[in-house]
C-alpha positions as CSV (number, residue, x, y, z in Angstrom):
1,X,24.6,179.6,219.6
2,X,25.2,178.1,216.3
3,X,23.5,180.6,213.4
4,X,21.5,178.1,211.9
5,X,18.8,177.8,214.7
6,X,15.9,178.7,213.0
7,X,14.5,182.2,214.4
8,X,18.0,183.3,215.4
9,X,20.5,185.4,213.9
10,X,24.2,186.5,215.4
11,X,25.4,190.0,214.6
12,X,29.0,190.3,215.8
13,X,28.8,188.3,219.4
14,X,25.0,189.0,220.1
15,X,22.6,186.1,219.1
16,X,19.3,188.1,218.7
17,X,15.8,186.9,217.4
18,X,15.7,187.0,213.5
19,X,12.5,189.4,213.1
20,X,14.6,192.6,214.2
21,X,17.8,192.2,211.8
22,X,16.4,194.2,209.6
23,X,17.9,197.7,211.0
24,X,19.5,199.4,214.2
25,X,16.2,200.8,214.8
26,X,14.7,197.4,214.9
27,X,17.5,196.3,216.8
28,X,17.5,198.3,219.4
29,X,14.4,198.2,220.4
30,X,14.3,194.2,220.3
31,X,16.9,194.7,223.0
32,X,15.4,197.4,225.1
33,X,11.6,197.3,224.8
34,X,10.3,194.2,223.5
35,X,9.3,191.7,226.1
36,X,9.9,193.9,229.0
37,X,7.8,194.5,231.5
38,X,5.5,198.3,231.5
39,X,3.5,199.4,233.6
40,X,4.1,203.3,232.4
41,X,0.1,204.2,231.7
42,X,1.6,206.4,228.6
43,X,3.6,203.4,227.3
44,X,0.7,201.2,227.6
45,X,-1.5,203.0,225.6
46,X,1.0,204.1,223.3
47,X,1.3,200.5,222.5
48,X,-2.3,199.2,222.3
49,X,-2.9,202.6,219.6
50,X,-0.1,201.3,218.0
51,X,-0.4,197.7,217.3
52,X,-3.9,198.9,216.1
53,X,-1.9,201.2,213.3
54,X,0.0,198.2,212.5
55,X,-2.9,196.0,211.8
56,X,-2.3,195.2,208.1
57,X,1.2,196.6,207.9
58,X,5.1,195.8,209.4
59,X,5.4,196.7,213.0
60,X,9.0,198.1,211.3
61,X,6.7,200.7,209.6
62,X,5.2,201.9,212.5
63,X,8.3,201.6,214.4
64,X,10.5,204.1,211.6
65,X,7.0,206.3,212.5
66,X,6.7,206.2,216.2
67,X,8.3,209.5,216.9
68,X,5.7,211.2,214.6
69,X,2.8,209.2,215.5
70,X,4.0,210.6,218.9
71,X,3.7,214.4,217.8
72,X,0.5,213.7,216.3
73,X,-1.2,212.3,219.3
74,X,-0.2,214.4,221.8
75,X,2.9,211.4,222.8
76,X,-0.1,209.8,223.9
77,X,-1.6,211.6,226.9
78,X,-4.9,209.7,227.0
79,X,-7.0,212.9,228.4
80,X,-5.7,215.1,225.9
81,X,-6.5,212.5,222.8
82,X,-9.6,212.2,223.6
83,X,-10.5,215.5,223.2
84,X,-9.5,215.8,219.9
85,X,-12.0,217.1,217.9
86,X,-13.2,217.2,214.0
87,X,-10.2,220.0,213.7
88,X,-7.5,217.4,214.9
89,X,-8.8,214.4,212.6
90,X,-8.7,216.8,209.7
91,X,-5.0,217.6,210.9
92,X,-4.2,214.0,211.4
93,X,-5.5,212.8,207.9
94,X,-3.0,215.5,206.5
95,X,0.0,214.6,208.4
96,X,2.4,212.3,206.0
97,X,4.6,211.2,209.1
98,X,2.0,208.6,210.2
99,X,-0.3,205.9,208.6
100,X,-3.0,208.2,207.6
101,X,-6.1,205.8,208.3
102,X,-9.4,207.4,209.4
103,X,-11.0,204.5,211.1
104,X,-7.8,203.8,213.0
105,X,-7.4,207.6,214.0
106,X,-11.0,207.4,215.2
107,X,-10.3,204.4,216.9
108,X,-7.4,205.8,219.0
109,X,-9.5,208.8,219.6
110,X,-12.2,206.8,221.1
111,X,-9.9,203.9,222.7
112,X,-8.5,207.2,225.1
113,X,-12.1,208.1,226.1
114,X,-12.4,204.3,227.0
115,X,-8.8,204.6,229.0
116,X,-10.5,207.1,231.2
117,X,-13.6,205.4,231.5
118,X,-11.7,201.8,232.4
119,X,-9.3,203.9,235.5
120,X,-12.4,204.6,237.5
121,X,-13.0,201.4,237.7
122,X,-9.2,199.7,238.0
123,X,-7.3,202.5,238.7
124,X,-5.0,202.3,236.0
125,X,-5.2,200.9,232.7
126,X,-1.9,198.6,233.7
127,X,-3.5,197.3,236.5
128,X,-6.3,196.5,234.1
129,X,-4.0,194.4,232.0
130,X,-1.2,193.1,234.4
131,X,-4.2,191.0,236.2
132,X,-4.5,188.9,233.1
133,X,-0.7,187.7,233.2
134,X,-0.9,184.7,235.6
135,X,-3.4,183.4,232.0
136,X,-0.8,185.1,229.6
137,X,2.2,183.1,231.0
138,X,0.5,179.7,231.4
139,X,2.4,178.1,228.5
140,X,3.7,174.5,228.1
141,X,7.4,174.1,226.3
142,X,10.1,176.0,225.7
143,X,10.2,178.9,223.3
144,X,11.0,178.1,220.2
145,X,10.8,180.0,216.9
146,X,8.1,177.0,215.7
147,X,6.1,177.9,219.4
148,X,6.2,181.4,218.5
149,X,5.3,181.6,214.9
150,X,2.5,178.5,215.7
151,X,1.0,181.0,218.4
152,X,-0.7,184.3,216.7
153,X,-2.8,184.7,220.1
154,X,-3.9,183.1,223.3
155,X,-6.1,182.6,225.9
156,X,-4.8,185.6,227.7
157,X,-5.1,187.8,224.9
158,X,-8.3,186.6,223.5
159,X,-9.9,187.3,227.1
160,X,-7.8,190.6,227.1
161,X,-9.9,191.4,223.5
162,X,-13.1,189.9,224.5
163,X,-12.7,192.6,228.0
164,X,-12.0,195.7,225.5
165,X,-14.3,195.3,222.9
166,X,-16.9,194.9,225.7
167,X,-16.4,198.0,227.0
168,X,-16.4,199.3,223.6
169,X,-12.7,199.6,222.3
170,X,-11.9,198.8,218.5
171,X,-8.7,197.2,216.9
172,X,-8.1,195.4,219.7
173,X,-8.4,191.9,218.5
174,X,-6.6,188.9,220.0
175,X,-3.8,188.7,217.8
176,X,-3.4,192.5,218.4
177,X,-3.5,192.0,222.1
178,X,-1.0,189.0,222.5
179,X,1.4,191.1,220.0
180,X,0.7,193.8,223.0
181,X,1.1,191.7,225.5
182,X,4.5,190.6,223.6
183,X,5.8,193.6,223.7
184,X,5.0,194.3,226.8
185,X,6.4,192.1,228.9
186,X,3.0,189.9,230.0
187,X,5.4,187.2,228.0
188,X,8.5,186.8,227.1
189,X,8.6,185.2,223.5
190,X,12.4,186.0,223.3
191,X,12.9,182.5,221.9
192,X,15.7,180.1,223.6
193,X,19.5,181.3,223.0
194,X,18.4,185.3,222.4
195,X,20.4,187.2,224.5
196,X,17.7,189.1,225.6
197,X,15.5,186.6,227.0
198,X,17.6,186.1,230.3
199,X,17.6,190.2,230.8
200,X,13.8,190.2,229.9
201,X,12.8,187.3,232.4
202,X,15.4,189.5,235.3
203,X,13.6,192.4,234.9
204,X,10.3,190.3,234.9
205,X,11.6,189.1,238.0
206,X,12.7,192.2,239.8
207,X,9.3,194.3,238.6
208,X,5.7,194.8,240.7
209,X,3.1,194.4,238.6
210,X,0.4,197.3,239.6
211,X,-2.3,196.4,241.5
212,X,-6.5,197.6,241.3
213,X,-6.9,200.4,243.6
């Protein structure tokens, strides 16, 4: 793949998309997480708290803090976060290690209340969100870096948004949800000539998505 196509980088032999050259950190997880398909019900909210931390900031940040953020909120256990209390925001306010925002700590706080509320009805919060792919991957052309950067959110994730804030989640806007749904294998916006895109659309290929109980 020649190194000029725009979006594209080549490190060594492996032609990669050009947003994760910034370090091995970003690298790795370009080739291991991004655009493959979850349906872990930690991961899922891990990611949609997340992506609302990032709002305003470089996923990179929030990426060098994940492991911390992970500490913080009890690595995301959606029962357990949403009884955290006045004590814990005080704690979380204090703690340097992640972005130390109060309506966003709030926001997670009440987005795992919602969680709990939205599995009696679905079952699980991934078969909440995997019904919406058919939507989420009804896109013409190939994908190209112009595609990519022309397409901030989508129909999928704008209905995904409209759904959540409905049942009263916050920081879940569309272009929050189609970065979600990005990095979670709903799409797969490894652009053409990444090496990861063929691996993403095989394990697209050999996963279940789960299903409403």
């Amino acid at each position: 793949m020649p190194a000029d196509v725009p979006g594209l980088f080549t490190d060594a032999t492996i032609t990669r998309c050009a947003w994760c050259q910034a370090s091995d950190v970003y690298r790795n997880y370009h080739d291991s997480e991004w655009g493959f398909p979850v349906d872990d019900e930690r991961r899922l909210f891990e990611k949609i708290c997340l992506e609302g931390f990032q709002a305003g900031l470089s996923w990179l940040t929030i990426l060098n803090k994940r492991e911390n953020f992970r500490r913080a909120f009890a690595n995301f256990e959606a029962e357990q976060v949403a009884r955290f209390d006045a004590k814990d925001i005080k704690r979380l306010l204090a703690d340097a290690g992640i972005v130390r925002h109060a309506g966003k700590i709030a926001s997670t706080i009440n987005n795992a209340q919602r969680v709990i509320e939205l599995r009696k009805e679905f079952g699980t919060l991934g078969a909440f969100v995997w019904r919406l792919e058919p939507l989420a991957a009804d896109r013409p052309g190939s994908i190209t870096h112009e595609a990519v950067k022309a397409m901030p959110s989508s129909a999928a994730s704008t209905a995904l948004s409209k759904d959540l804030k409905k049942r009263g989640w916050t920081f879940v806007g569309p272009t929050t949800m189609y970065a979600f749904m990005q990095a979670m294998g709903l799409v797969n916006d490894h652009i053409e000539g990444c090496a990861s895109r063929k691996k993403a659309l095989a394990a697209r290929k050999a996963f279940t998505p789960p299903s409403v109980t």
